[in-house]
C-alpha positions in Angstrom: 59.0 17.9 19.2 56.9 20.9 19.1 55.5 20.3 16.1 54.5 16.8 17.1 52.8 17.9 20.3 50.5 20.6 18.1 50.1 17.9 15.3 48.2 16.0 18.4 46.8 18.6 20.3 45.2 19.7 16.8 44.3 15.9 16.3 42.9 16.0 19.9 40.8 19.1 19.4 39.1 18.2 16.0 37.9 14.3 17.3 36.4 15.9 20.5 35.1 18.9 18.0 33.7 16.6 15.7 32.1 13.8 18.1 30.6 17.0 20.0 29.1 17.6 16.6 27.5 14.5 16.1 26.1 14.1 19.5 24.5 17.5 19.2 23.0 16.6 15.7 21.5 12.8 16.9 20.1 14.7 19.6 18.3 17.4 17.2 17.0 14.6 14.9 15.1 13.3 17.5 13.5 17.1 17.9 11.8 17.3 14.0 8.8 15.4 13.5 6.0 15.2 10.6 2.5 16.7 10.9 -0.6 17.0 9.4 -3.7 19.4 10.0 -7.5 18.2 9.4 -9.6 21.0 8.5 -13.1 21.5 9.3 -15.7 24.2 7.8 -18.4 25.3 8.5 -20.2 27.9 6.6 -17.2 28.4 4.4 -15.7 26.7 1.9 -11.5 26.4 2.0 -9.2 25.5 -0.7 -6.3 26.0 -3.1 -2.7 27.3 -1.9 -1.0 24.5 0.4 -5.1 22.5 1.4 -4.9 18.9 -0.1 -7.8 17.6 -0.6 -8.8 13.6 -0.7 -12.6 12.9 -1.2 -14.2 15.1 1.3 -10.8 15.2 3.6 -9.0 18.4 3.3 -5.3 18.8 5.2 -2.7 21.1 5.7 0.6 19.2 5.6 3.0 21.0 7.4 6.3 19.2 6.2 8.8 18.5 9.3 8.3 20.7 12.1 11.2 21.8 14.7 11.1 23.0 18.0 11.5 26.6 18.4 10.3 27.3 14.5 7.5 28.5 12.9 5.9 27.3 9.8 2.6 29.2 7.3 -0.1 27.8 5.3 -2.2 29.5 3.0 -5.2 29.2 1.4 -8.4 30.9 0.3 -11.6 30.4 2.2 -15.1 31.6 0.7 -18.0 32.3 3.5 -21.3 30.5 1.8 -23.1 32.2 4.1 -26.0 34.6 3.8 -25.1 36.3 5.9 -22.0 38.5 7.7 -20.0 36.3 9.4 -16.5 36.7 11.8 -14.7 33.1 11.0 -13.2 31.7 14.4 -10.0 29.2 14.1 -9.9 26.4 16.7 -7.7 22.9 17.3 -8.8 20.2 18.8 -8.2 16.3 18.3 -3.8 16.8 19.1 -3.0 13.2 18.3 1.1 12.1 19.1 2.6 9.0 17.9 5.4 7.6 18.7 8.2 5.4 16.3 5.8 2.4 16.3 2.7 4.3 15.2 1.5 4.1 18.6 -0.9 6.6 20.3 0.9 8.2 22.8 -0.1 10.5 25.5 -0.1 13.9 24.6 2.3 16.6 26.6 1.1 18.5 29.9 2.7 21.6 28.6 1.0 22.9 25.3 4.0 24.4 23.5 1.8 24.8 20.1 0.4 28.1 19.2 -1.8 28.4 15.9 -2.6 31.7 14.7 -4.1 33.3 12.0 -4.6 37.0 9.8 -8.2 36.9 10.0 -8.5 37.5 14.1 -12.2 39.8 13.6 -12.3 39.8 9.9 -15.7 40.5 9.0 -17.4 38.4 6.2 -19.5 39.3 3.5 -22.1 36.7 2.1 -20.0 34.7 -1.1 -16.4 36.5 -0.1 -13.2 35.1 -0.4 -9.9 35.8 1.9 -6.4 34.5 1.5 -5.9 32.7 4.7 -2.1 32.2 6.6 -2.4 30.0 9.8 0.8 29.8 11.3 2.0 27.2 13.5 5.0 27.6 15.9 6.2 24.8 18.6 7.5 26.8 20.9 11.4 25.1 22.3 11.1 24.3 26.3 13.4 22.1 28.1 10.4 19.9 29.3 8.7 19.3 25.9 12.1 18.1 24.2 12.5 15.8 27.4 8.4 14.6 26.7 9.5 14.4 22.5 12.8 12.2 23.3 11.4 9.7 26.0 8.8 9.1 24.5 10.3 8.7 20.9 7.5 11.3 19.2 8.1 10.8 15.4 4.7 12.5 14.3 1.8 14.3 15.4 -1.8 15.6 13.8 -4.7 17.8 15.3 -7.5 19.2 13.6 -7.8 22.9 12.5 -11.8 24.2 13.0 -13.6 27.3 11.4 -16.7 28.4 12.0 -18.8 31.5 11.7 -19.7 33.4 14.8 
């Protein structure tokens, strides 16, 4: 009789165990999406490392993102300048789509950061820098709300560097 009653109570345990499991891993699914980063230069050339490059289109594709992760991209950019020059990174142009392709509103709360090493790097006329922008989606309850109703399944801004 005992053994019975753990032989079900084990039984029990590992369903509820396992269906917990699942629900928890549909519900992650939902929080990875693609993306893909336009760049823009000006006064520098960028290429090589993780850049594809289409006719004059270059991107950084940065594979499936998760909330609450960071992901790097490298590359080498080359000032064409004549003169010194402190490149400046900005984003513009965030773009959300949703499991239809459709535009979608973009989130109130901006849980993106980009960053990069060259924050004041001073460039010489023709030099060239290996280049790491990072990009981390920071987790927050509110965001994975926004991702999940409204079925986010990719998303794409453009990455900007100029001199200053």
């Amino acid at each position: 009789m005992k053994t019975t009653l753990i032989i079900i109570v084990v039984v029990v345990y590992t369903i509820t165990l396992t269906s917990l499991f699942a629900s928890l891993m549909s519900r992650e699914n939902r929080l990875r999406f693609p993306t893909v980063g336009n760049i823009i230069v000006m006064g520098y050339e960028a290429y090589g490392g993780d850049i594809n490059t289409t006719g004059t289109n270059q991107t950084l594709d940065w594979g499936t993102v998760f909330l609450g992760t960071s992901i790097n991209r490298s590359f080498t950019l080359k000032s064409i300048s004549s003169m010194f020059t402190i490149p400046q990174l900005n984003t513009t142009n965030w773009t959300f789509e949703n499991a239809q392709d459709a535009p979608v509103a973009p989130p109130t709360i901006n849980d993106f950061a980009v960053d990069w090493n060259l924050n004041n790097t001073l460039l010489a006329p023709n030099e060239e820098v290996n280049v790491t922008i990072t990009l981390t989606v920071k987790y927050d309850t509110a965001f994975a709300e926004y991702m999940i109703n409204n079925q986010i399944r990719k998303f794409s801004f453009d990455i900007i560097i100029i001199p200053s």
